[in-house]
C-alpha atoms as one frame of an Amber mdcrd trajectory, in Angstrom:
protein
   8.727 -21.411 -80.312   7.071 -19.235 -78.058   4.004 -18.725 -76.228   1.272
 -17.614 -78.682  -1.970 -15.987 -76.122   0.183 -15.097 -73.055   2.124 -12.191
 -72.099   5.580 -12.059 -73.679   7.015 -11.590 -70.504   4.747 -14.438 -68.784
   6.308 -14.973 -65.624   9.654 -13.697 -65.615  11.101 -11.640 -68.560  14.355
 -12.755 -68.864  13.591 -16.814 -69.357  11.727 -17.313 -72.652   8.025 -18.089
 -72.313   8.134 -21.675 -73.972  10.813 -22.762 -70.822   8.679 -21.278 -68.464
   5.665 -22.972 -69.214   7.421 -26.259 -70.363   9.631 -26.502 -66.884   5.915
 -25.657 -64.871   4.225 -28.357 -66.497   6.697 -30.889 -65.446   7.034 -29.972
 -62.035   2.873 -30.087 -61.928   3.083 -33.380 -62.780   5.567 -34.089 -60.474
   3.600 -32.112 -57.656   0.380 -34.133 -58.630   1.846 -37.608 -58.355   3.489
 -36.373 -54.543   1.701 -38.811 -52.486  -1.378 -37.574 -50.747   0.021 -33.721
 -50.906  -0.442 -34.374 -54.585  -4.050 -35.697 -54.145  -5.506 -31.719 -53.066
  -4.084 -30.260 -56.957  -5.962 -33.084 -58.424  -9.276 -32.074 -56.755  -9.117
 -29.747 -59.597  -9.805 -31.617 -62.226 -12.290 -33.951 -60.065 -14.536 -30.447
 -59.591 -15.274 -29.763 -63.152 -15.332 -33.130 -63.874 -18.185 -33.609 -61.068
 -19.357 -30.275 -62.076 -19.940 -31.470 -65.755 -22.223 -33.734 -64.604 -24.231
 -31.918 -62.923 -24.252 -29.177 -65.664 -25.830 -32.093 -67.780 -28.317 -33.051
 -65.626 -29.414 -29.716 -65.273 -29.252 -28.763 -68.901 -31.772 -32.217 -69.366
 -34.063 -31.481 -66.831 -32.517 -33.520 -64.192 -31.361 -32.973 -60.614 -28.050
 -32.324 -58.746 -29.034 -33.843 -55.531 -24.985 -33.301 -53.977 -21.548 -33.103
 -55.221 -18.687 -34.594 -52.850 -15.212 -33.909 -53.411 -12.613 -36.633 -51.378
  -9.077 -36.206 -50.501  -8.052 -39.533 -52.587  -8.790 -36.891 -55.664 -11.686
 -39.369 -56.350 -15.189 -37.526 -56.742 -18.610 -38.053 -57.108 -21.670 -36.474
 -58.284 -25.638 -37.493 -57.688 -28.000 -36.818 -59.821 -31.270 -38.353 -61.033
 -32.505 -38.180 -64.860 -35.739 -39.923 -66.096 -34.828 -40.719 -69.876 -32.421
 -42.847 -71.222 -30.762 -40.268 -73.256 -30.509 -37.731 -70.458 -28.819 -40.386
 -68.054 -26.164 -40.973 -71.347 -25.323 -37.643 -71.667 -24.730 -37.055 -67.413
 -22.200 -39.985 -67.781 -20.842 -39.109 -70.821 -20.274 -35.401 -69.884 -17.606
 -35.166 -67.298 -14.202 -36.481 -68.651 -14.706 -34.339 -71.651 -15.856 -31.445
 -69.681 -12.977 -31.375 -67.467 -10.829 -31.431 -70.989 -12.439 -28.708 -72.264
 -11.988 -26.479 -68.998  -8.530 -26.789 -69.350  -8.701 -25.848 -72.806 -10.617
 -22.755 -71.899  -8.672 -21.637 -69.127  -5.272 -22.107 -70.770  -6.556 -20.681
 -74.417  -9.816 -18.576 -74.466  -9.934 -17.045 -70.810  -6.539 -15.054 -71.596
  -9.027 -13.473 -73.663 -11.094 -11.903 -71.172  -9.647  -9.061 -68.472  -8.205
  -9.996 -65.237 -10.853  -8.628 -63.450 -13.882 -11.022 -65.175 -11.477 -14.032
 -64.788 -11.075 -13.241 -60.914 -14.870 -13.074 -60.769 -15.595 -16.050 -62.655
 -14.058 -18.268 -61.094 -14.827 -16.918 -57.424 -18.056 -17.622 -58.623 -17.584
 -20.971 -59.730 -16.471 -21.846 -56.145 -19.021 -20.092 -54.649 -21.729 -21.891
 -56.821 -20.311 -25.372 -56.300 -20.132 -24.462 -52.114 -23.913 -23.188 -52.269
 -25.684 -25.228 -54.514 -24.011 -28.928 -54.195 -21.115 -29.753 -52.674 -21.955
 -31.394 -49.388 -18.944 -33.864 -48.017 -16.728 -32.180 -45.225 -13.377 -32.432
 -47.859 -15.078 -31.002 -50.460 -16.146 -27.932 -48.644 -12.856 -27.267 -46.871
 -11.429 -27.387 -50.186 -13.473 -25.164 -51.913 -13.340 -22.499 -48.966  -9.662
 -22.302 -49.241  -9.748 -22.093 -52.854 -12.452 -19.084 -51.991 -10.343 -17.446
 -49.920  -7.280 -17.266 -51.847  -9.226 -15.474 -55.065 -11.118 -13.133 -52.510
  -8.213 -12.183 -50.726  -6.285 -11.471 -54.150  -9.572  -9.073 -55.327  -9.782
  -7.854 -51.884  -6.386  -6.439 -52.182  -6.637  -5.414 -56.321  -4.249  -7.938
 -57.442  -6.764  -9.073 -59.997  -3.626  -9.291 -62.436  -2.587 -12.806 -60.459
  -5.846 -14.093 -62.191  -4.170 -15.078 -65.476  -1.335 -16.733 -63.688  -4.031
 -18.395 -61.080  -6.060 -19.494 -64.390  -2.965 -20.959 -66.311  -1.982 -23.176
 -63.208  -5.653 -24.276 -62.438  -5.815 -25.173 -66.578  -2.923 -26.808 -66.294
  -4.016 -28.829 -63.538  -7.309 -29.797 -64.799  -5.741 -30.476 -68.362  -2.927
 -32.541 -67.321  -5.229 -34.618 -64.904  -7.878 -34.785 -67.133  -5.313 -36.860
 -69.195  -3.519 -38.798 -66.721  -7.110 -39.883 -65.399  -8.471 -41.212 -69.055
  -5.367 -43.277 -69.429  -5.664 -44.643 -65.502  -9.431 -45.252 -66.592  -8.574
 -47.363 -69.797  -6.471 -49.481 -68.031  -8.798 -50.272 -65.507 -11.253 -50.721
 -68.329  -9.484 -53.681 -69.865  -8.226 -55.325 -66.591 -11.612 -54.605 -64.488
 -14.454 -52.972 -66.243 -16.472 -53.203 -63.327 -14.585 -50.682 -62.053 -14.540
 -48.113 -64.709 -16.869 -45.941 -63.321 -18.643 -43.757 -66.154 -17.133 -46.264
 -68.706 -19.378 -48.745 -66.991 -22.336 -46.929 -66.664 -21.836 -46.477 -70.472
 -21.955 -49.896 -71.071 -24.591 -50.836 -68.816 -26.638 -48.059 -71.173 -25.090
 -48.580 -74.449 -23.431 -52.274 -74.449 -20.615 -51.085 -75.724 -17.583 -52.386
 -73.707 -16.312 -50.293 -70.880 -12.933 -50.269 -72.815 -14.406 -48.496 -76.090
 -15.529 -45.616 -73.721 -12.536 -45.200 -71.720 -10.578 -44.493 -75.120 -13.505
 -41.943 -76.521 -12.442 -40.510 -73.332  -8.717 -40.589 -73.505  -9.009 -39.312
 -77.407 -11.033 -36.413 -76.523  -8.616 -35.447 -73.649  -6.240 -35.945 -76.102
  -7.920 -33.693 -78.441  -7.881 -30.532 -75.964  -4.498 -31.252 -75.250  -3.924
 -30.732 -79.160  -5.891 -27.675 -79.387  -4.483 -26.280 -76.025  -0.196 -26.691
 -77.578  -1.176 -25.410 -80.617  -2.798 -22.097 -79.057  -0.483 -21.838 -76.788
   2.913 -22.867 -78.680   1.731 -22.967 -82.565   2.273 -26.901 -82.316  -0.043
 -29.661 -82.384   0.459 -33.363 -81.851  -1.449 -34.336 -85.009
């Protein structure tokens, strides 16, 4: 098999595509799960999955009051929402949203020129440093995420931008995984303590546990979507 919507060549040309991306996914994993070095490639997936709920809360006519980003990878994002079915949808949105940036990135953005990828996501940062994100972490983190894309357009190298993307994706796709399945657990041993699963419950009274595996299935689902873009294979 080989790598359907990259570059033949992807990284280097004389190691097939499918090894490339394979070997980088394990050593992610691997370089996520490094102790608290680990912890600042997870913030990845902890952005857009903050970022998804405050996308919702805007897109109901709520408000993003801050957004804080912590070095323990953990996250969170305050907003206020009048109706019942607009505070639903703010804690149902970020898991899934998270998923479905990784899809994008990995899938759809290699799509789009290097040039509008570099942009968009400088933007991104730029957004989430202006508009929300508050907590000392969070900001240091964003501003050397800022930095690194600037100084890449700065100096034209706009063609890193599909390499930056796939890493990021990957990133926020394997997280966005690892997370649902940490969240399940915790939903059967300690619902209390299953953050938007609970709030779900408190709203819905369905148990924290049925949540956390909606979660995990649509993670699960992007993760389908994104091997079979990428490789022409799909778990189901």
């Amino acid at each position: 098999m080989d790598i359907v919507n990259w570059p033949h060549t992807f990284l280097n040309e004389y190691v097939s595509p499918m090894v490339q991306m394979v070997t980088l996914w394990i050593l992610m994993c691997l370089l996520m799960r490094w102790g608290s070095g680990g912890m600042v490639f997870r913030v990845y997936n902890t952005l857009f999955h903050e970022l998804g709920h405050a996308v919702m809360s805007l897109a109901t006519s709520g408000k993003v009051h801050r957004i804080e980003l912590f070095s323990n990878a953990g996250g969170v994002a305050v907003t206020s929402n009048k109706t019942w079915i607009s505070r639903f949808l703010v804690s149902l949105a970020g898991y899934p949203f998270a998923a479905v940036i990784g899809w994008l990135m990995l899938t759809q953005a290699t799509m789009l020129s290097a040039q509008y990828l570099a942009y968009g996501i400088l933007g991104i940062y730029v957004l989430s440093l202006v508009l929300w994100v508050r907590n000392k972490y969070g900001i240091l983190w964003l501003l050397a995420n800022t930095a690194l894309v600037a100084v890449a357009i700065y100096f034209k190298q706009e063609q890193w931008a599909g390499v930056y993307f796939f890493i990021v994706g990957s990133f926020v796709l394997i997280e966005s995984i690892w997370s649902t399945l940490v969240l399940l657990y915790i939903a059967a041993e300690n619902p209390r303590e299953a953050g938007d699963a609970q709030n779900l419950r408190e709203l819905t009274y369905l148990p924290s546990v049925v949540w956390a595996l909606i979660f995990c299935l649509a993670s699960f689902y992007f993760l389908n979507l994104t091997l079979g873009a990428l490789i022409g294979w799909k778990l189901v």
